[in-house]
Backbone as a printed PyTorch tensor [residue, N CA C, xyz], in Angstrom:
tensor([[[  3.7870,  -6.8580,  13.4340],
         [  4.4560,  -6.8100,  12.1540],
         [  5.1130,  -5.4690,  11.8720]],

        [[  4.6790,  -4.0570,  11.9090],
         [  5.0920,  -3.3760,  11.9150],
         [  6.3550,  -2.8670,  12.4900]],

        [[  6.4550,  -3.3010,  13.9110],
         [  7.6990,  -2.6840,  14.6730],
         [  8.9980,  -4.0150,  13.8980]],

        [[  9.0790,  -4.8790,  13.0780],
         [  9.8190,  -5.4850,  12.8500],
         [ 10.1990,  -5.0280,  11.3790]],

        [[  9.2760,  -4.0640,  10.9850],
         [ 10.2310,  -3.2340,   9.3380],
         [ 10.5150,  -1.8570,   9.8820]],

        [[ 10.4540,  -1.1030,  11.3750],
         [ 11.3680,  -0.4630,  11.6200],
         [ 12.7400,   0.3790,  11.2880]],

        [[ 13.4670,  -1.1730,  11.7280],
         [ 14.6440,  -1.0760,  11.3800],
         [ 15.1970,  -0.9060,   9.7750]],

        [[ 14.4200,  -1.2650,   9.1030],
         [ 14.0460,  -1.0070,   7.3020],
         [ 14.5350,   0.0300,   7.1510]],

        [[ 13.2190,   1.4190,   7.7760],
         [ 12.4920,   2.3700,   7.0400],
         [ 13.6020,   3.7360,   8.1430]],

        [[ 14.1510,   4.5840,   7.2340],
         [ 15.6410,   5.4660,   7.2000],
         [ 14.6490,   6.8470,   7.2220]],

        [[ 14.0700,   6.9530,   9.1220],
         [ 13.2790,   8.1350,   9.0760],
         [ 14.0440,   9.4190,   8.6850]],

        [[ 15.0410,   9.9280,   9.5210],
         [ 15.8550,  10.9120,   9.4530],
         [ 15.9800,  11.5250,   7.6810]],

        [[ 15.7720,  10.4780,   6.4360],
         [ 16.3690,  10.8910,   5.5590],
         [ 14.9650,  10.8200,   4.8980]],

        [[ 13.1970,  10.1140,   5.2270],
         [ 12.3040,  10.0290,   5.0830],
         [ 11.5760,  11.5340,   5.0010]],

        [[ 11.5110,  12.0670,   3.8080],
         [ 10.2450,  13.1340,   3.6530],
         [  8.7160,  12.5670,   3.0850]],

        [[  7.6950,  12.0400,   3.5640],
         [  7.1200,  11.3690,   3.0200],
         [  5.7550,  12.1350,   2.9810]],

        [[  5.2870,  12.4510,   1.6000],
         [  4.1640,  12.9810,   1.3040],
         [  2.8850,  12.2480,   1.2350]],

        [[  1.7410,  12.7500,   1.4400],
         [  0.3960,  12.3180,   1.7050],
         [ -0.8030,  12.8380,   1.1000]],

        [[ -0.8090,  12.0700,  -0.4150],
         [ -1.6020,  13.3420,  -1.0200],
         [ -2.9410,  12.3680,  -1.6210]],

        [[ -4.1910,  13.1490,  -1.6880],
         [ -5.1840,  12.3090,  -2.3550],
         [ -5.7250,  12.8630,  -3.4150]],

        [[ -6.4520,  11.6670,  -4.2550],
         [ -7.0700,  11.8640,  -5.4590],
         [ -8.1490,  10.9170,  -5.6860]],

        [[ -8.7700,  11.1280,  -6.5320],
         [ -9.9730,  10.9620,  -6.8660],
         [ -9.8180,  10.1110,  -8.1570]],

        [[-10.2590,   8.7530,  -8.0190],
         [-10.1900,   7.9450,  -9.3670],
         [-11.5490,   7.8680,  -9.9110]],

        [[-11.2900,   6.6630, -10.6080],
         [-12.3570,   6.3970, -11.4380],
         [-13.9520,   6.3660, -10.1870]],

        [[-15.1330,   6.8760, -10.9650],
         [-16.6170,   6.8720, -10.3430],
         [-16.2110,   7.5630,  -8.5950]],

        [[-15.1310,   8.5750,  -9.0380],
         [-15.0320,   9.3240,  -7.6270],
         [-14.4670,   8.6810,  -6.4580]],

        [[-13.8180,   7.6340,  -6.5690],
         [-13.5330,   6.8130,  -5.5420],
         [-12.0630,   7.2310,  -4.7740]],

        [[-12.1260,   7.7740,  -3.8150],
         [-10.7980,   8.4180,  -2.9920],
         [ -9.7650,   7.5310,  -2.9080]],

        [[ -8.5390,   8.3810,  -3.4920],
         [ -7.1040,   6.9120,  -3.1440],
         [ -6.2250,   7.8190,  -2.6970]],

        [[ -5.5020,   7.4650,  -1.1280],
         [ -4.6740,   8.0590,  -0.8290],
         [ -3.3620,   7.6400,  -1.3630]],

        [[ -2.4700,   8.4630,  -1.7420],
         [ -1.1550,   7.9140,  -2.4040],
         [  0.2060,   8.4980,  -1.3180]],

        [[  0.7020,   7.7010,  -0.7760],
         [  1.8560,   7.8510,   0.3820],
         [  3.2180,   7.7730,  -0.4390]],

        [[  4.0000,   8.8230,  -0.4360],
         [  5.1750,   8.4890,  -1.1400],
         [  6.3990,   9.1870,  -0.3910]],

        [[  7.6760,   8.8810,  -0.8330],
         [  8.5850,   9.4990,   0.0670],
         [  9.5070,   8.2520,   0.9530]],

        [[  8.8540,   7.4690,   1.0420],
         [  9.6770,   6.3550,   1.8720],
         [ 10.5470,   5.7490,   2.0660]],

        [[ 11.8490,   6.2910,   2.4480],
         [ 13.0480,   5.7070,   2.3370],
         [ 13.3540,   4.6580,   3.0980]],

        [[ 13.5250,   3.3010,   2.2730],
         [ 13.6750,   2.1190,   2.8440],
         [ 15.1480,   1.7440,   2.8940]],

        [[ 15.8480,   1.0850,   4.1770],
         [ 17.2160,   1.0520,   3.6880],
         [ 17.6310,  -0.0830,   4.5560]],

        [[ 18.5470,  -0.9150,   4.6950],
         [ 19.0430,  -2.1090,   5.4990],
         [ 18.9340,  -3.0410,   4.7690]],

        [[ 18.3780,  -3.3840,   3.4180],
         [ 17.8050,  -4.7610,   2.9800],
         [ 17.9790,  -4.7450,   1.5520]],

        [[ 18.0170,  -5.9590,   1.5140],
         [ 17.7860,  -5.9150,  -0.3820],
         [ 16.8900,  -5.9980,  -0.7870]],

        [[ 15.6100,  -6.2170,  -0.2100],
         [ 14.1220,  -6.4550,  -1.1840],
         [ 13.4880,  -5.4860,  -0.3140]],

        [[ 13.6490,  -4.3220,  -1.0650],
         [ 12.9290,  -2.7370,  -0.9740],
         [ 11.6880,  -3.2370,  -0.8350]],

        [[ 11.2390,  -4.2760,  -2.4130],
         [  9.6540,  -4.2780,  -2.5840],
         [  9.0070,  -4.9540,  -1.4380]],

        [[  9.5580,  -5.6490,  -1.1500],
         [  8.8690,  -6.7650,  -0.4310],
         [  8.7080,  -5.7410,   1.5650]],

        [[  9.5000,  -4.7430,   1.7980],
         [  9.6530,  -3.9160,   2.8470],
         [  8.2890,  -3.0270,   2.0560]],

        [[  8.3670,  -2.5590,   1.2190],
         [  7.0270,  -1.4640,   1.1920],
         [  6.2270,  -2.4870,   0.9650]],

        [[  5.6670,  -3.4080,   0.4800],
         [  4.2700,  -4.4890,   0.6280],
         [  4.0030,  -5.0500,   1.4850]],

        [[  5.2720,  -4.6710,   2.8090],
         [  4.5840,  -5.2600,   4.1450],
         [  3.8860,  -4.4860,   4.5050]],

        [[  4.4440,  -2.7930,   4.2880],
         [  4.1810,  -1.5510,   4.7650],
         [  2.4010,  -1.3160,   4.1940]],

        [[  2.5710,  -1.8280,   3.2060],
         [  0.9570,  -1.6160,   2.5560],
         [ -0.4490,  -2.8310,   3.2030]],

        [[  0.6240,  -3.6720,   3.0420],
         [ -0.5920,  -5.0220,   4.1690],
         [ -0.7730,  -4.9120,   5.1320]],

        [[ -0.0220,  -4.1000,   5.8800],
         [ -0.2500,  -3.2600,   7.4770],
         [ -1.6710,  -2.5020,   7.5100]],

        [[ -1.5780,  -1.2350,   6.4790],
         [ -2.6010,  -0.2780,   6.4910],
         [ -4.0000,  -1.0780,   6.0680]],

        [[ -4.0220,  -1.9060,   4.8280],
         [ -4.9060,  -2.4480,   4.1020],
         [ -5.2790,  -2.9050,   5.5110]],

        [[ -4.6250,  -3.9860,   6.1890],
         [ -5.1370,  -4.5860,   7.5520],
         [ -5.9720,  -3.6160,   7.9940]],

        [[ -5.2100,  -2.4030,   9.0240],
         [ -5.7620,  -2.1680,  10.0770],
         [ -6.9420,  -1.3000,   9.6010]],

        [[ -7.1300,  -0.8620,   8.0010],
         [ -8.1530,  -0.2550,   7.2150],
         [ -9.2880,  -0.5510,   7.2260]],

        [[ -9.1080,  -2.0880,   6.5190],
         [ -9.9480,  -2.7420,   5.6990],
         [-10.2900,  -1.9870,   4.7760]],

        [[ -9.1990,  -1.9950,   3.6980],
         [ -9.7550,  -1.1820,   2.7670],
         [ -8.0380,  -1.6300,   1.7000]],

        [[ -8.4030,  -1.4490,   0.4420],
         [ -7.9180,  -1.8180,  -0.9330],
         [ -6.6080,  -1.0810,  -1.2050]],

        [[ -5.9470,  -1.5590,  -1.3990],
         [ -4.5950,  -1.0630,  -2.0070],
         [ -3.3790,  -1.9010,  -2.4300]],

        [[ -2.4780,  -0.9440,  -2.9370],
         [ -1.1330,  -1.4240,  -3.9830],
         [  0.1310,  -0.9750,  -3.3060]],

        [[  1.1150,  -1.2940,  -3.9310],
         [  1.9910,  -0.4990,  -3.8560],
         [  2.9330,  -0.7030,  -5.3220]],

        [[  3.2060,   0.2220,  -6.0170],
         [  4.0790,   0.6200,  -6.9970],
         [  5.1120,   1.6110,  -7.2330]],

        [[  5.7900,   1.4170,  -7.4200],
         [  6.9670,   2.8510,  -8.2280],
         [  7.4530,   3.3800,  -6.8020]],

        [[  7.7370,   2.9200,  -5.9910],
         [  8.0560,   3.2100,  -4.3420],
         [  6.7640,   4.0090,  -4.2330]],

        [[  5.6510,   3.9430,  -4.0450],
         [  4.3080,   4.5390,  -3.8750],
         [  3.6000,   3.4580,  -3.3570]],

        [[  2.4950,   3.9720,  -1.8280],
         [  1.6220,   2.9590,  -1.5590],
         [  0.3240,   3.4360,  -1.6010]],

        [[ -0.3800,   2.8240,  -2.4500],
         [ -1.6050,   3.6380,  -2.9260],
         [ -3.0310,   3.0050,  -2.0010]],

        [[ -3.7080,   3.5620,  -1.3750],
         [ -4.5740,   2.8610,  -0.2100],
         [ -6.0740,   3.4370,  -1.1850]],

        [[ -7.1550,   2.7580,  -1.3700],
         [ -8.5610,   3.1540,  -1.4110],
         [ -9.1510,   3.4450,  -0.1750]],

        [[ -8.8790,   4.5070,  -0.0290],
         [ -9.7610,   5.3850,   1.2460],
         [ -9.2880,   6.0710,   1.4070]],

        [[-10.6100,   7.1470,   2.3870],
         [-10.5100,   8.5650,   3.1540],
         [ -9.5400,   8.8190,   4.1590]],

        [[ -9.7550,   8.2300,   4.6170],
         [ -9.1410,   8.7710,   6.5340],
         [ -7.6790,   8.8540,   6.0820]],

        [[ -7.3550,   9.7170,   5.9090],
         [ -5.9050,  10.2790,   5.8150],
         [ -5.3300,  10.5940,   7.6240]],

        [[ -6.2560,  10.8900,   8.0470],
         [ -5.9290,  11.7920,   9.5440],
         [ -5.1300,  10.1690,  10.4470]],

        [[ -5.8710,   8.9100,   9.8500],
         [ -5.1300,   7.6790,  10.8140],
         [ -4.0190,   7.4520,   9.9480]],

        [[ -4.3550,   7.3430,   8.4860],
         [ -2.5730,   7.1970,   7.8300],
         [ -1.5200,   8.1600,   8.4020]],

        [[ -1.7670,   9.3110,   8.2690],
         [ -0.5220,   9.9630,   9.4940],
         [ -0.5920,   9.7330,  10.8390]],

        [[ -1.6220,   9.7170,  11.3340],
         [ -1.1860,   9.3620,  13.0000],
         [ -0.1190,   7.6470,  12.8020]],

        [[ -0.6320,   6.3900,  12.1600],
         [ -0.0330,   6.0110,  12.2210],
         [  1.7600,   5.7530,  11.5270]],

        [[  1.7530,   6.4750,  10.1930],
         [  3.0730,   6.9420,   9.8810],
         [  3.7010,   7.4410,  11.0450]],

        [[  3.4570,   8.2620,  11.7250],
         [  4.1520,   9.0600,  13.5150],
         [  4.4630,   8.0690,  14.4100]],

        [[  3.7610,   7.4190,  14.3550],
         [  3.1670,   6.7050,  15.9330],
         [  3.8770,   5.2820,  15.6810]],

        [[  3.8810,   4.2020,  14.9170],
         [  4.2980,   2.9920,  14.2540],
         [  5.2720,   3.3730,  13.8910]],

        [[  5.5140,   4.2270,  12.9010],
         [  6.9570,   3.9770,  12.1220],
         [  7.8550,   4.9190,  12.5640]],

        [[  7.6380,   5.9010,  13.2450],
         [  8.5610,   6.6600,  13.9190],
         [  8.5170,   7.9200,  12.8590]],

        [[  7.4860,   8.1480,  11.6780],
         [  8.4310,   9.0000,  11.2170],
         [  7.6630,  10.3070,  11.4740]],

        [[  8.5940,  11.4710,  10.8880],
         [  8.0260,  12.6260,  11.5540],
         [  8.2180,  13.7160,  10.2780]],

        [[  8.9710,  13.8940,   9.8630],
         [  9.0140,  14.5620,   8.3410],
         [  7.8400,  14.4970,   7.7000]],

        [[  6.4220,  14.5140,   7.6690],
         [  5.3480,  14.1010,   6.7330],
         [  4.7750,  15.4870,   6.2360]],

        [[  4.1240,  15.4480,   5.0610],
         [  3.0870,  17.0350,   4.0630],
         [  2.4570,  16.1520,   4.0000]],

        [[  1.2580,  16.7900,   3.9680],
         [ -0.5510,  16.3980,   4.0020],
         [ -0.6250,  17.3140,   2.3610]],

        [[ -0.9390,  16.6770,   1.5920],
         [ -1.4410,  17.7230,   0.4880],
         [ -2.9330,  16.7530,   0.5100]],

        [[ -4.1750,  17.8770,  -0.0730],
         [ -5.3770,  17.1980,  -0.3440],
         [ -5.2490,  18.1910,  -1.5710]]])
């Protein structure tokens, strides 16, 4: 599924930040933003594949809103390896 929204996602012009926070009863949510989606007319429906990907290979809870994909969980270190590695992109900031 992934290598087929590819062609979507406009790395070259992609700065995509990686920052986490702490919600309600302490519960870690990484929030991925930055994602420039381009080739298509349903943006949303290109970032909610992008989010059912991670949730998949996670197992773990998330959204996506406001061009933001918000994941419940830690491991930030596989959300960027796979942002690199899957989507090609390379522009990424780690803020914690």
């Amino acid at each position: 599924m992934p290598w087929d929204l590819c062609p979507h996602i406009n790395s070259e012009k992609s700065t995509v930040t990686i920052r986490t926070e702490k919600r309600k009863v302490d519960k870690p949510v990484i929030i991925i933003s930055g994602i420039k989606i381009e080739k298509t007319d349903n943006k949303k429906q290109v970032l909610k594949s992008i989010t059912s990907f991670f949730k998949t290979s996670l197992c773990c809870g998330g959204s996506s809103k406001n061009g933001e994909i918000l994941l419940q969980t830690k491991n930030i270190e596989y959300v960027e390896a796979q942002l690199k590695e899957t989507f090609g992109l390379e522009n990424i900031q780690v803020q914690e």
